[in-house]
C-alpha positions as YAML, in Angstrom:
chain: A
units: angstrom
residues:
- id: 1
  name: UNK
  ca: [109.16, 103.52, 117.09]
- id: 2
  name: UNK
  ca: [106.17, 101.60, 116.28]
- id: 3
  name: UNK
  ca: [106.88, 97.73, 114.92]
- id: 4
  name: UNK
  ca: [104.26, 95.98, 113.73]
- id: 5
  name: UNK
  ca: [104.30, 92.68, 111.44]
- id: 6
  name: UNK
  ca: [102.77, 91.27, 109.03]
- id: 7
  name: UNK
  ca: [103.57, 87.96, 107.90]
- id: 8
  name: UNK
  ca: [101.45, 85.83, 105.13]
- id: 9
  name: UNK
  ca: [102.66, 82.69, 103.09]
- id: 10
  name: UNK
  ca: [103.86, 82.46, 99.89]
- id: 11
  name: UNK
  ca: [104.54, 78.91, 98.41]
- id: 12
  name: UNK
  ca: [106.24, 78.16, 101.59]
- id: 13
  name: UNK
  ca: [107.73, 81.98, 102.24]
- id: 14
  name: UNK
  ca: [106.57, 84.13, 104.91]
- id: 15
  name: UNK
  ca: [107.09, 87.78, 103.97]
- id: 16
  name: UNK
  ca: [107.50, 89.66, 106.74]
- id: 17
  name: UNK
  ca: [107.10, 93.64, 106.57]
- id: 18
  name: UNK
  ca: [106.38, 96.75, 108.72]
- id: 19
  name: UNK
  ca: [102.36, 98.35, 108.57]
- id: 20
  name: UNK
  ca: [100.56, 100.73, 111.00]
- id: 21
  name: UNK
  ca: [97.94, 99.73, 112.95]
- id: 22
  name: UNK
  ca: [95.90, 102.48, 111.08]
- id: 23
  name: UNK
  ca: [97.14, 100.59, 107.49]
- id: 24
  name: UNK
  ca: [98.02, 102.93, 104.48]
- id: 25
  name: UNK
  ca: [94.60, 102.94, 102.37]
- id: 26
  name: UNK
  ca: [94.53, 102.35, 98.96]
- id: 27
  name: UNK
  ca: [95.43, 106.09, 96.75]
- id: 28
  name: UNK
  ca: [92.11, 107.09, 95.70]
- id: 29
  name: UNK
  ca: [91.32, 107.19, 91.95]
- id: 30
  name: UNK
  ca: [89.77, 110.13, 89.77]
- id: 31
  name: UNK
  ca: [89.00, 111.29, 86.59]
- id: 32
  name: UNK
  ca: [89.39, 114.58, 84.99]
- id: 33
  name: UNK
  ca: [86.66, 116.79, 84.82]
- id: 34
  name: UNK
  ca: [86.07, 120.17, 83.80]
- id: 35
  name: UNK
  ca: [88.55, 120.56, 80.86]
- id: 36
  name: UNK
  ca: [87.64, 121.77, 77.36]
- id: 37
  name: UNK
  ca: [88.14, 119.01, 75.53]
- id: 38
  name: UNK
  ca: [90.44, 121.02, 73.19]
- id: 39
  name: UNK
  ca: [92.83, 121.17, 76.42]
- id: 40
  name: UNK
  ca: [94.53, 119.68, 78.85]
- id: 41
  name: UNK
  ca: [95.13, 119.29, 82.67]
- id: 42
  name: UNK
  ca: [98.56, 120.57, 83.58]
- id: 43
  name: UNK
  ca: [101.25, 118.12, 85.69]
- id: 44
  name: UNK
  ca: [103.34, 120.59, 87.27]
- id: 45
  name: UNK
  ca: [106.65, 120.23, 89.16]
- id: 46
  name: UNK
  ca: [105.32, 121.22, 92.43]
- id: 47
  name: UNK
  ca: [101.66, 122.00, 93.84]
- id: 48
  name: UNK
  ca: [101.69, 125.63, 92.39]
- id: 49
  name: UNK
  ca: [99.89, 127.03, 89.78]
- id: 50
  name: UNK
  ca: [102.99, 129.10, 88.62]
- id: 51
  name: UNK
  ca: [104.94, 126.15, 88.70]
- id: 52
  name: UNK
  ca: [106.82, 124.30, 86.13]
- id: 53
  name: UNK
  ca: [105.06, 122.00, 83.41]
- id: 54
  name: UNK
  ca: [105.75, 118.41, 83.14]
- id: 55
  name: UNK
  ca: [103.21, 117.23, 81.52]
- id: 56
  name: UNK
  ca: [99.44, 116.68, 80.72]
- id: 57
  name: UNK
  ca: [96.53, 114.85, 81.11]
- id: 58
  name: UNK
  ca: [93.86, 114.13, 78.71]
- id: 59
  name: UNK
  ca: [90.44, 115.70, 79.43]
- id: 60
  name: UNK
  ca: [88.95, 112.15, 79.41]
- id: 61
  name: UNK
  ca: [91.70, 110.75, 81.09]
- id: 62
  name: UNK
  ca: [90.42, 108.11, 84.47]
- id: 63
  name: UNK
  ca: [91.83, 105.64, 86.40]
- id: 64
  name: UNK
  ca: [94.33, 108.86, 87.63]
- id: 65
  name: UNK
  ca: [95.99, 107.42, 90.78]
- id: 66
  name: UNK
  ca: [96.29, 110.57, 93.25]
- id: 67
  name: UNK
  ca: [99.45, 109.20, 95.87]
- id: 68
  name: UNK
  ca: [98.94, 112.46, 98.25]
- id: 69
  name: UNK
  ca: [97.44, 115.80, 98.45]
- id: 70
  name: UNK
  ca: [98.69, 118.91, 99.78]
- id: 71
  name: UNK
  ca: [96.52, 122.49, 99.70]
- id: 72
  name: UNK
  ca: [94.10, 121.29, 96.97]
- id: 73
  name: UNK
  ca: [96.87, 119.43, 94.75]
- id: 74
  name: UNK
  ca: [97.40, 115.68, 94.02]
- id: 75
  name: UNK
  ca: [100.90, 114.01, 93.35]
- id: 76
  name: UNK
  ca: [100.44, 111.79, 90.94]
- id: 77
  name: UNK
  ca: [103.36, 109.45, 88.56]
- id: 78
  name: UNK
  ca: [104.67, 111.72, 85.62]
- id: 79
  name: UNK
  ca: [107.64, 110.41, 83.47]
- id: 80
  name: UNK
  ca: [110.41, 109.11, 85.95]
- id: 81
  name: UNK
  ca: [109.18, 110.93, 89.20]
- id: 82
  name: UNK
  ca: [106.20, 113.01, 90.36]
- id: 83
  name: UNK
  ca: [104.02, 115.63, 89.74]
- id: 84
  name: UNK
  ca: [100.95, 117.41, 90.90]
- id: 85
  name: UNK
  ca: [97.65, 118.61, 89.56]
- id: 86
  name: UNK
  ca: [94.71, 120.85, 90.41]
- id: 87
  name: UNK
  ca: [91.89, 118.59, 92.69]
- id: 88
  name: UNK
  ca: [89.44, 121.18, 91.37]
- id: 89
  name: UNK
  ca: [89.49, 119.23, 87.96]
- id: 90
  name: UNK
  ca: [89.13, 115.57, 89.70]
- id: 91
  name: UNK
  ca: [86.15, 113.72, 90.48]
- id: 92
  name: UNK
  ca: [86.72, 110.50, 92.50]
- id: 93
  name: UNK
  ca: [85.50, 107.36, 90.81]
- id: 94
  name: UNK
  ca: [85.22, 103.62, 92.49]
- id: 95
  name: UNK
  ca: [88.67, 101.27, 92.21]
- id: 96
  name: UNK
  ca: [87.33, 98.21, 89.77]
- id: 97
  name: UNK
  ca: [87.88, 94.68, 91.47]
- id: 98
  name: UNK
  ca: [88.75, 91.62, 89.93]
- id: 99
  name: UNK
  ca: [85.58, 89.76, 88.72]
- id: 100
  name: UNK
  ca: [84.18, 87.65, 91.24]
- id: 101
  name: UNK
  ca: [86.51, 88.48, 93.77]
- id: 102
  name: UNK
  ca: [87.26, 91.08, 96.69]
- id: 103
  name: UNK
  ca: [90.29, 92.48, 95.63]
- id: 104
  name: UNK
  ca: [91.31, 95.52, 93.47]
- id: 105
  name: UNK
  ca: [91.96, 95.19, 90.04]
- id: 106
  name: UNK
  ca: [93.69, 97.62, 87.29]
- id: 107
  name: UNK
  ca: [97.06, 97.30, 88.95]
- id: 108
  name: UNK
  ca: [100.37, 96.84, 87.01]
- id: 109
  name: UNK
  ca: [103.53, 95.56, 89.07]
- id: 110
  name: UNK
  ca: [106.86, 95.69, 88.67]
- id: 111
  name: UNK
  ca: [110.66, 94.92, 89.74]
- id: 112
  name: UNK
  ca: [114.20, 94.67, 89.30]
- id: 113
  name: UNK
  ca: [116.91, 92.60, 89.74]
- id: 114
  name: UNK
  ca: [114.90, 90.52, 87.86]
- id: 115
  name: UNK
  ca: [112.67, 92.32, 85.83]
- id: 116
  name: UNK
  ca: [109.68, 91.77, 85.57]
- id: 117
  name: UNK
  ca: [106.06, 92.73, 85.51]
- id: 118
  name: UNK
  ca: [102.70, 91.37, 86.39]
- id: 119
  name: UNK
  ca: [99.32, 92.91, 84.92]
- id: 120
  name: UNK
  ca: [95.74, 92.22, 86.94]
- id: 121
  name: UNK
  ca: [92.97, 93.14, 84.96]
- id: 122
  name: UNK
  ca: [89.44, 93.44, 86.25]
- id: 123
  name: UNK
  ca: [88.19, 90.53, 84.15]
- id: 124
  name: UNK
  ca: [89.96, 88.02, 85.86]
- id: 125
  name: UNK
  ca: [92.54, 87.76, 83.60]
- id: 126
  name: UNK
  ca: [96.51, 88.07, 84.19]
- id: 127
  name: UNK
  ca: [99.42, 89.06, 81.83]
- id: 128
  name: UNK
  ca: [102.94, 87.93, 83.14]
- id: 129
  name: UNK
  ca: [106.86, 88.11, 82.42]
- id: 130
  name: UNK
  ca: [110.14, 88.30, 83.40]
- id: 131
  name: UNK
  ca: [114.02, 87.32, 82.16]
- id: 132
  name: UNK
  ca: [113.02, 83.79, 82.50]
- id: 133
  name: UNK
  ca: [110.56, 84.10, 79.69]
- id: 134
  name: UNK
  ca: [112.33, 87.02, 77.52]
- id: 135
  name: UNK
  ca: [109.83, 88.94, 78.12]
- id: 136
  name: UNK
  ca: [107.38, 86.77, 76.47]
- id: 137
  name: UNK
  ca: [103.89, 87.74, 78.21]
- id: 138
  name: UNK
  ca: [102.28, 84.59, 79.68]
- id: 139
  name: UNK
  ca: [98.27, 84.39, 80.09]
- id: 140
  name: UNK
  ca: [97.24, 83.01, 83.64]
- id: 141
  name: UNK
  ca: [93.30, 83.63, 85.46]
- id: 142
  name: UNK
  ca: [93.41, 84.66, 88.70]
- id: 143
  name: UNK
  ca: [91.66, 82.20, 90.75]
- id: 144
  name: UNK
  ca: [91.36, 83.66, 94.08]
- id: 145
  name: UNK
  ca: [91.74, 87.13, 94.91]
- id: 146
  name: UNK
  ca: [91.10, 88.35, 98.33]
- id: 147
  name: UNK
  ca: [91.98, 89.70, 101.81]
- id: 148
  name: UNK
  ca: [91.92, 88.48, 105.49]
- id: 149
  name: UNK
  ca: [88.66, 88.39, 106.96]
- id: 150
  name: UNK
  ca: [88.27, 91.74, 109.05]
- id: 151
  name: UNK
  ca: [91.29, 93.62, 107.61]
- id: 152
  name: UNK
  ca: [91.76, 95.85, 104.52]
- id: 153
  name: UNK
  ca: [95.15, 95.01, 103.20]
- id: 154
  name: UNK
  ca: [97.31, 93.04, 102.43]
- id: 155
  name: UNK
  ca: [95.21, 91.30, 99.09]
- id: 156
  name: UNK
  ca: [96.54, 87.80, 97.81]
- id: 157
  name: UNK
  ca: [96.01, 86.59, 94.17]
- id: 158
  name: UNK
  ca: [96.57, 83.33, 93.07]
- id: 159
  name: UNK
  ca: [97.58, 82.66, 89.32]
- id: 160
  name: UNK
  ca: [96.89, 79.83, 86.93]
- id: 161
  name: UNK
  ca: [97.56, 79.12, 83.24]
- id: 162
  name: UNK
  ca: [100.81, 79.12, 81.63]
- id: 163
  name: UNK
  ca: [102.16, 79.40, 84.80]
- id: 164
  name: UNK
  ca: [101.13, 79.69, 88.69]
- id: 165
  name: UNK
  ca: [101.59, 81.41, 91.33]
- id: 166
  name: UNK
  ca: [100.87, 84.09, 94.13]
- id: 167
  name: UNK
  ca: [101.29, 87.37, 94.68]
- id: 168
  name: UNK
  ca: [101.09, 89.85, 97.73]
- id: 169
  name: UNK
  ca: [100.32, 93.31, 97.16]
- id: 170
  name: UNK
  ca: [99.21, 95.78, 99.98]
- id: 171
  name: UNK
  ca: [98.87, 99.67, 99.84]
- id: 172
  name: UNK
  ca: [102.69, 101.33, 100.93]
- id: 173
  name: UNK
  ca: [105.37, 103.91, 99.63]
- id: 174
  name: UNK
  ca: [107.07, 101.92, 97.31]
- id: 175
  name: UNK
  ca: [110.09, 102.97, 95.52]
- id: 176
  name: UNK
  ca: [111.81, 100.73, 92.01]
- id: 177
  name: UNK
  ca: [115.27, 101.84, 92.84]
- id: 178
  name: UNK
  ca: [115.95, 102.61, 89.63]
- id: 179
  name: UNK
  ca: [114.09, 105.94, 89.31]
- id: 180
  name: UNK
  ca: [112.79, 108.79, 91.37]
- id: 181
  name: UNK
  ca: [108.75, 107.45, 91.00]
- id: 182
  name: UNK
  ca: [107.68, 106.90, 94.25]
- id: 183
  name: UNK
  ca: [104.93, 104.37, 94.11]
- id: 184
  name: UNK
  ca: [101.76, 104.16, 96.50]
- id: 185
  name: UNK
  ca: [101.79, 99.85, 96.35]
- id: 186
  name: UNK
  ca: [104.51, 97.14, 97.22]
- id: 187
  name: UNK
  ca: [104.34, 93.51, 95.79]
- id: 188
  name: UNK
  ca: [106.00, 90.11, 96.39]
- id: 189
  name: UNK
  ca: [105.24, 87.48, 93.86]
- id: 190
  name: UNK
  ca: [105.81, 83.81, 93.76]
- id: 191
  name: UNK
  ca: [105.63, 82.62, 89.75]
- id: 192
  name: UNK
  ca: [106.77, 78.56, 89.26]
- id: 193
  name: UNK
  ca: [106.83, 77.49, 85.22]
- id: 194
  name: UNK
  ca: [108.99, 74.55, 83.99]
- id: 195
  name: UNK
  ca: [112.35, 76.47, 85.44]
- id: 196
  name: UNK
  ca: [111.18, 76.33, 88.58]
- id: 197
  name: UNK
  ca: [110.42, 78.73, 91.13]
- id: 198
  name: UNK
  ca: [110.65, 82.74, 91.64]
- id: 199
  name: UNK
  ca: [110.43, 85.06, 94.05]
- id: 200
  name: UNK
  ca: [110.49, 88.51, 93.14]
- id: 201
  name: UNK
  ca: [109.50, 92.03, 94.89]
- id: 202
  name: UNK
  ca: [108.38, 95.23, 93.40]
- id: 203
  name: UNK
  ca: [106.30, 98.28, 93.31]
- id: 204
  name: UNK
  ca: [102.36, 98.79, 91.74]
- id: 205
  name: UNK
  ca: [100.65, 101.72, 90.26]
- id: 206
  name: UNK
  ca: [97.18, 102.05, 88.71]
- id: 207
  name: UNK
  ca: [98.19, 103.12, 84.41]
- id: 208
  name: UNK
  ca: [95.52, 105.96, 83.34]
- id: 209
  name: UNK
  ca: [93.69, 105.51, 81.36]
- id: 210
  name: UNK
  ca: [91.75, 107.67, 78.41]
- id: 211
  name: UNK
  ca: [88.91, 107.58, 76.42]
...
């Protein structure tokens, strides 16, 4: 067995976690393409084209997070799990970054045990909760966003507003724990307000996005 560390500071916390040398890239993104826009793409339970249907997808849905293929299918998050659609109605599109900054952007996180959930949108802007704050959302900016020099993953942020903080999120099967969604990013986050200080881990995913 392969072991391989990675370890990278956190408010005084080194997180220490397994990666291959050849590091888990980043699920690719696509939009939908080639759908009547009286229709929709089919989410089916398994890559089949006779197989069940979970769900849809827009015809101008985007930002469609594709977490592996298989015989011209994508898996992709549907409801609580997984599900797959045709690649023949996909056209890859670029990953937005956070403004002024090497890192990828779009990305919501999550996690249990606390909950709570983190937001990084591409304008440099952060949305932020968890039990501490009721669920309130808290504004922060991210003021640095970036990666090691010379490797692809993992990407730090560093929050500032109504509360700071890092987090440490890196391309990996992911799972909540609480549901059968099997997530292509893990996160650890280090948020300090008035209460103090929390560390929390979770899972990322890319929301799609229409229109």
């Amino acid at each position: 067995m392969h072991r391989y560390v990675i370890a990278a500071v956190l408010g005084g916390l080194v997180w220490m976690s397994a990666a291959p040398a050849d590091a888990q890239a980043a699920p690719p993104l696509y939009r939908v393409v080639n759908v009547d826009a009286h229709d929709t793409l089919n989410i089916r339970a398994t890559p089949s084209p006779t197989s069940a249907i979970i769900g849809q997808l827009a015809p101008t849905a985007r930002s469609v997070e594709v977490l592996e293929t298989r015989h011209g299918w994508g898996r992709i998050l549907s409801g609580e799990g997984s599900g797959w659609i045709s690649l023949a109605y996909l056209d890859g599109m670029e990953r937005p970054s956070v403004a002024g900054f090497d890192a990828p952007a779009g990305l919501h996180c999550a996690g249990t045990e606390p909950f709570w959930g983190v937001a990084i949108n591409p304008d440099g802007s952060a949305v932020y909760h968890d039990m501490m704050t009721l669920g309130e959302d808290r504004a922060v900016a991210i003021t640095d966003a970036r990666t090691a020099r010379g490797r692809f993953a993992p990407f730090i942020y560093h929050f500032d507003g109504e509360l700071t903080g890092m987090a440490l999120i890196r391309p990996a099967q992911c799972s909540d724990g609480m549901s059968e969604r099997d997530y292509g990013w893990e996160a650890m986050i280090d948020m300090r307000d008035e209460t103090g200080a929390r560390l929390m881990e979770g899972c990322c995913w890319t929301p799609v996005e229409t229109g």
